[in-house]
C-alpha positions as CSV (number, residue, x, y, z in Angstrom):
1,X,67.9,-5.8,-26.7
2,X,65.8,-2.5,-26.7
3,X,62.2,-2.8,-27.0
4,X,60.3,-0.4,-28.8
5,X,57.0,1.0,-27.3
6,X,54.5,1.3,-30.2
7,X,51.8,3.9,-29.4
8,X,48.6,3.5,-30.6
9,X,46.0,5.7,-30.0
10,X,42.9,3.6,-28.3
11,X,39.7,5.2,-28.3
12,X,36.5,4.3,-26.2
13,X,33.2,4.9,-28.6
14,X,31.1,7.0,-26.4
15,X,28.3,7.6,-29.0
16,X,25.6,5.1,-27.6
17,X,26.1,6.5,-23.8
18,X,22.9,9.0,-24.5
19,X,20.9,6.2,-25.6
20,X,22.0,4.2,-22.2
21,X,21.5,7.1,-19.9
22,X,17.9,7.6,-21.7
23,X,16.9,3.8,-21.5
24,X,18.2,3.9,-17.8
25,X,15.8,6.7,-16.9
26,X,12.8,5.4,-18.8
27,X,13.5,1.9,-16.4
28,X,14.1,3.9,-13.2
29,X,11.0,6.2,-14.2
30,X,8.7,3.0,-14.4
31,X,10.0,1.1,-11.7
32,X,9.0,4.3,-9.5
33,X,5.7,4.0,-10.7
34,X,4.6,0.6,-10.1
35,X,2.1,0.6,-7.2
36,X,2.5,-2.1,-4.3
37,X,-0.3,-1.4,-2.8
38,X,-2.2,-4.9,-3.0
39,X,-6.3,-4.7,-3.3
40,X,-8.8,-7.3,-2.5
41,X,-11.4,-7.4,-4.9
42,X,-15.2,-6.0,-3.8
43,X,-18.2,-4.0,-3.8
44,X,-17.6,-0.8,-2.0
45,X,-20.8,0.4,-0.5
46,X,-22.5,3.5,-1.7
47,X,-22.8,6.9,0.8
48,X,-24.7,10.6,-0.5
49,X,-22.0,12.5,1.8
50,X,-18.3,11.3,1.9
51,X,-15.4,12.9,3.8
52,X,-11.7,12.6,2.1
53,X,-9.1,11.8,5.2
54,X,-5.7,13.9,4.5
55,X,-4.1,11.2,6.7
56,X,-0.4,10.2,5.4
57,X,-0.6,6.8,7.4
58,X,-3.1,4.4,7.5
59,X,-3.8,0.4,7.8
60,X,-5.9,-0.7,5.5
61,X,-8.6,-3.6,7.1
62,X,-10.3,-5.4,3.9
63,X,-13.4,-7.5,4.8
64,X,-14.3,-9.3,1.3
65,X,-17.8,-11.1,0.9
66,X,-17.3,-14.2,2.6
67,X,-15.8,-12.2,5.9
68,X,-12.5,-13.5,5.6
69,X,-9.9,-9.9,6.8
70,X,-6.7,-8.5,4.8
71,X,-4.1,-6.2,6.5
72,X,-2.8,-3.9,3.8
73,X,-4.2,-6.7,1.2
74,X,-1.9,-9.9,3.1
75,X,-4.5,-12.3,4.3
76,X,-5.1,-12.1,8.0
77,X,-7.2,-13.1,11.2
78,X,-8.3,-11.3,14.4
79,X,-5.3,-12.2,16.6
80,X,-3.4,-10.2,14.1
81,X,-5.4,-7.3,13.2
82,X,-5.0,-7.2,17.5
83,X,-1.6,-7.6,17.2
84,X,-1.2,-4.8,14.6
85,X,-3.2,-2.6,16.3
86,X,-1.3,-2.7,19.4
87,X,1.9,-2.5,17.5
88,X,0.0,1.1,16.1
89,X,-0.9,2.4,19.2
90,X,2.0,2.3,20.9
91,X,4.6,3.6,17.6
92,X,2.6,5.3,15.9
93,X,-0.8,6.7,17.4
94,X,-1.9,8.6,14.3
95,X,-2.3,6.2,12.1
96,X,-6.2,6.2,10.7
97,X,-7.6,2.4,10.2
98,X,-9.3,2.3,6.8
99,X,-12.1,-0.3,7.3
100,X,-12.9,-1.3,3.8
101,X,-15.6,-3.6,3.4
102,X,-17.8,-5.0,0.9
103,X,-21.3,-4.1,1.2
104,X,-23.2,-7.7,1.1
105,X,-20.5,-8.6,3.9
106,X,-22.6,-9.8,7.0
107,X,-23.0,-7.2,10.0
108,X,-21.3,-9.4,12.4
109,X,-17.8,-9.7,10.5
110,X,-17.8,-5.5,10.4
111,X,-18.9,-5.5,14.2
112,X,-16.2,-8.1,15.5
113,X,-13.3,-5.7,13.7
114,X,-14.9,-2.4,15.4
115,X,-14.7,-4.6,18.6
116,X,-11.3,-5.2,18.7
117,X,-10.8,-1.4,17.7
118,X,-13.2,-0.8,21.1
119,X,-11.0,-2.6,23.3
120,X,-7.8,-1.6,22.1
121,X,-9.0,1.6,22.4
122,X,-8.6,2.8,18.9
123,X,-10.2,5.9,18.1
124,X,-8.7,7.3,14.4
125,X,-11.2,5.0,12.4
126,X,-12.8,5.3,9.1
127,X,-14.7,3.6,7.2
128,X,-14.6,3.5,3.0
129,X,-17.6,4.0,0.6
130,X,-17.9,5.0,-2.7
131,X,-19.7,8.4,-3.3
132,X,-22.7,8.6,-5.1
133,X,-21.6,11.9,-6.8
């Protein structure tokens, strides 16, 4: 018995691969610009003369109105913002703390942060305001 190979000419449709490649860049091109950066909501304090750090690296401290401290916007305590510190210090040395706090936050809550900077030794500190300009 002799079978007979029938050939048939099979053909992909390749007219909608432009409109895939262009949907897949729009979706990679807005997933690149989402920010992670998380922010805890309050009312920056107001300076006449502000300095802009060129710093790459930084640790973001937030102190909201109550007093309660973010790391980088992740709730936190002082045992951690310790801990973090002394992780800094030793990998990474010029890393610049960003102290962001609001400005009806008590004294006391901004002073016990700058302590643990004091005893740690940790010198690359700012502190966040809003320009008056």
């Amino acid at each position: 018995m002799k079978f007979r190979r029938h050939k048939e000419f099979v053909s992909v449709p390749l007219f909608s691969t432009s409109d895939i490649a262009f949907l897949l860049l729009i979706f990679i091109m807005l997933v690149s610009l989402i920010n992670y950066r998380v922010e805890v909501k309050i009312d920056f304090p107001e300076a006449d003369m502000a300095l802009r750090t060129t710093a790459e690296k930084n640790l973001e401290v937030w102190i909201n109105l109550d007093g309660s401290i973010f790391l980088d916007g992740i709730p936190s305590d002082y045992l951690a913002l310790e801990q973090k510190i002394t992780t800094l210090y030793t990998t990474a040395p010029d890393t610049r703390v960003h102290i962001i706090a609001d400005k009806n936050v008590v004294y006391e809550k901004i002073n016990n942060v700058l302590e643990i900077m004091q005893i740690l030794q940790y010198r690359v500190v700012s502190f966040v305001v809003k320009s008056n300009e």
